[in-house]
N, C-alpha and C positions, 0 to 999 in steps of 0.2 A: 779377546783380541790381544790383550798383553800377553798372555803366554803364550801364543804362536809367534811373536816380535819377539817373545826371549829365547824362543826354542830356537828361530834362527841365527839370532847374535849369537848361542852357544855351539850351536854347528858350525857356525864360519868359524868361528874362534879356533874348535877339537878339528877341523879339516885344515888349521892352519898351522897347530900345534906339530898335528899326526904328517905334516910333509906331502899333502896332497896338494896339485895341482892350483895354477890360480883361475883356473877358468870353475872350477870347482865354484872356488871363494865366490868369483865375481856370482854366480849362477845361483847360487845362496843367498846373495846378500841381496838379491834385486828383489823385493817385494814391494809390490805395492797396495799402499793402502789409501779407502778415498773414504770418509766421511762426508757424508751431506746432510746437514741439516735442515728443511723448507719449513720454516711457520709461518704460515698466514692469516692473519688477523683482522678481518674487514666488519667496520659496524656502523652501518649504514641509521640512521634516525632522520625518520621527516614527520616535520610537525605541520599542519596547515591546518588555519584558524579562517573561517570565511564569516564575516558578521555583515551582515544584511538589514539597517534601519529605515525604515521609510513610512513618514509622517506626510499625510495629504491633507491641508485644511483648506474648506471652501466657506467662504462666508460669501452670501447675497442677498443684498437688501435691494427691495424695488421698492418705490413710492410710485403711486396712482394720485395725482391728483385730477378731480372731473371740476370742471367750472360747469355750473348753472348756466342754462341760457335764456332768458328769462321766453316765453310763449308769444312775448309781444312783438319780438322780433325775427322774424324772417330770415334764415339763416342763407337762404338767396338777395335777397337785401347787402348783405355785409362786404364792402369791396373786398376784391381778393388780394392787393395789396396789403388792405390793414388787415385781414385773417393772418397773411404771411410775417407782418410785422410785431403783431400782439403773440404769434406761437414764438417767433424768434425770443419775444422779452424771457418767455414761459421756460424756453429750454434753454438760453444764455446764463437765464439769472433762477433758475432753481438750484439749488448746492448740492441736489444728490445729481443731478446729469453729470455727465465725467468729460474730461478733456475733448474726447473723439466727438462725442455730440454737440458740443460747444463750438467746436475748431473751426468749421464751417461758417460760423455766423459773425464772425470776428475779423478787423481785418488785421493782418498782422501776426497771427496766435503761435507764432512760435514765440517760445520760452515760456510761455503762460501756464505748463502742467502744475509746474509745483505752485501756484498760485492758488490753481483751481482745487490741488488736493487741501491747500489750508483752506480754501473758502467753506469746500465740502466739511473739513474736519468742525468748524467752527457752527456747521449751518447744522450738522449734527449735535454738537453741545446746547444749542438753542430752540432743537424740535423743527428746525427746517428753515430755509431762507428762501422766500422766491420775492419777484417782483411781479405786478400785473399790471399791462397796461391799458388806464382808464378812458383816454382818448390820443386819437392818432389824428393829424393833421398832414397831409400829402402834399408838398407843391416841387413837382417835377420829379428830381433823382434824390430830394433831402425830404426827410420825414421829421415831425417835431413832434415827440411823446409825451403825453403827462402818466406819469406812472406812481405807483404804492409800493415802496417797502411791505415786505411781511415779516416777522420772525415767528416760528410756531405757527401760523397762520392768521395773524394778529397782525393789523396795519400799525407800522411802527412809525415808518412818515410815510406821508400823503402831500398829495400836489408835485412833486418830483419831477423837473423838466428834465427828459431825455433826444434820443435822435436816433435817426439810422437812416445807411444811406443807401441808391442802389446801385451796383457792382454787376456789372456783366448781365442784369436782371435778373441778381437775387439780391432780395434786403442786406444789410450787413448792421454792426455797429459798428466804432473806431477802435480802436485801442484804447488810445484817451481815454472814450466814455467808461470804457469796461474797465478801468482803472481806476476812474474816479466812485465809479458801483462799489469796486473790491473796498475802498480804502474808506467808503461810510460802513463797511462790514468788515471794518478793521483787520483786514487784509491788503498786506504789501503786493507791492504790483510790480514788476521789472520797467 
C-alpha cells in the first residue's frame, strides 16, 4: 500500500513539473484509502456452585405408664368424676406429657410452655415425675385431693393436699396449685 501512495505523490509531482493540466493533478491526487480494523474479544465465564445440606433429626420417646387396679374393685363402682379427676393428676403432673396435653386441664396455661419444658427436662434427669392421686373427696364444683409425689417411680412425699375444680363440666386445676407442684419440683412458675 505504501508504494501505490508514493507512486501517486510521484505522478502528481512529474504531471506538475511536465506542465499538465490541474484537473490532471487534482484527478491523481484523489485516492482514497480506508483501513479498518474490528477485534472482538468476548469471554464469557460462569461459575455456579449449588450446595444442598440437609440434616432431619427425629427423637421420640413415649412413656406407658399402666396403674394396677386392684380385682377388689369394680371399675363400675368408681365415680366418673374422681376417674376424670385422678387421669387429670396422671396427665397434668407426669413430666413426659407436653404443653398441648396439659393445656387443657389448667386454668390459665398460657405462658406455662417453658415451664412444662423445664419440668419435663428435670423429670427426665430423675427417671420420671408423676403424681397419683390417692383419694378424691367431691363436694359440689371444688374437689380436695390427697396425692404422692413420685420421682423415678418412688413416692418421694406422700399425704399431699391438692384441689381441682369444675369449669364448664370439666375438672381443671388452678394455676396457683400447678405452680405450687412445679416449685416442689424445683421448677419456676410465671
Amino acid at each position: 500500500m505504501r508504494r501505490s501512495v508514493a507512486w501517486i505523490a510521484c505522478s502528481a509531482v512529474l504531471a506538475v513539473a511536465c506542465g499538465t493540466s490541474e484537473e490532471a493533478v487534482s484527478t491523481t491526487t484523489q485516492a482514497v484509502t480506508t483501513t479498518q480494523a474490528v477485534t472482538t474479544t468476548q469471554a464469557v465465564t460462569t461459575t455456579q456452585a449449588v450446595t444442598t445440606t440437609q440434616a432431619v433429626t427425629t427423637t421420640q420417646a413415649v412413656t406407658t405408664t399402666t396403674a394396677e387396679v386392684s380385682s377388689e374393685v369394680e371399675t363400675s363402682d368408681v365415680d366418673p368424676d374422681v376417674a376424670a379427676i385422678t387421669e387429670m393428676y396422671v396427665v397434668v403432673f407426669d413430666s413426659a406429657s407436653g404443653y398441648d396435653e396439659k393445656a387443657p386441664f389448667i386454668t390459665d396455661s398460657s405462658g406455662l410452655q417453658g415451664t412444662i419444658e423445664q419440668y419435663a427436662a428435670v423429670g427426665a434427669s430423675m427417671g420420671g415425675i408423676t403424681l397419683q392421686a390417692d383419694s378424691v373427696e367431691i363436694n359440689g364444683d371444688n374437689a380436695q385431693v390427697t396425692y404422692s409425689f413420685l420421682f423415678g417411680g418412688n413416692v418421694t412425699y406422700a399425704d399431699l393436699a391438692g384441689e381441682a375444680v369444675l369449669i364448664d363440666g370439666e375438672w381443671q386445676i388452678s394455676r396457683e396449685f400447678f405452680c405450687e407442684v412445679m416449685e416442689l419440683a424445683r421448677v419456676g412458675c410465671p
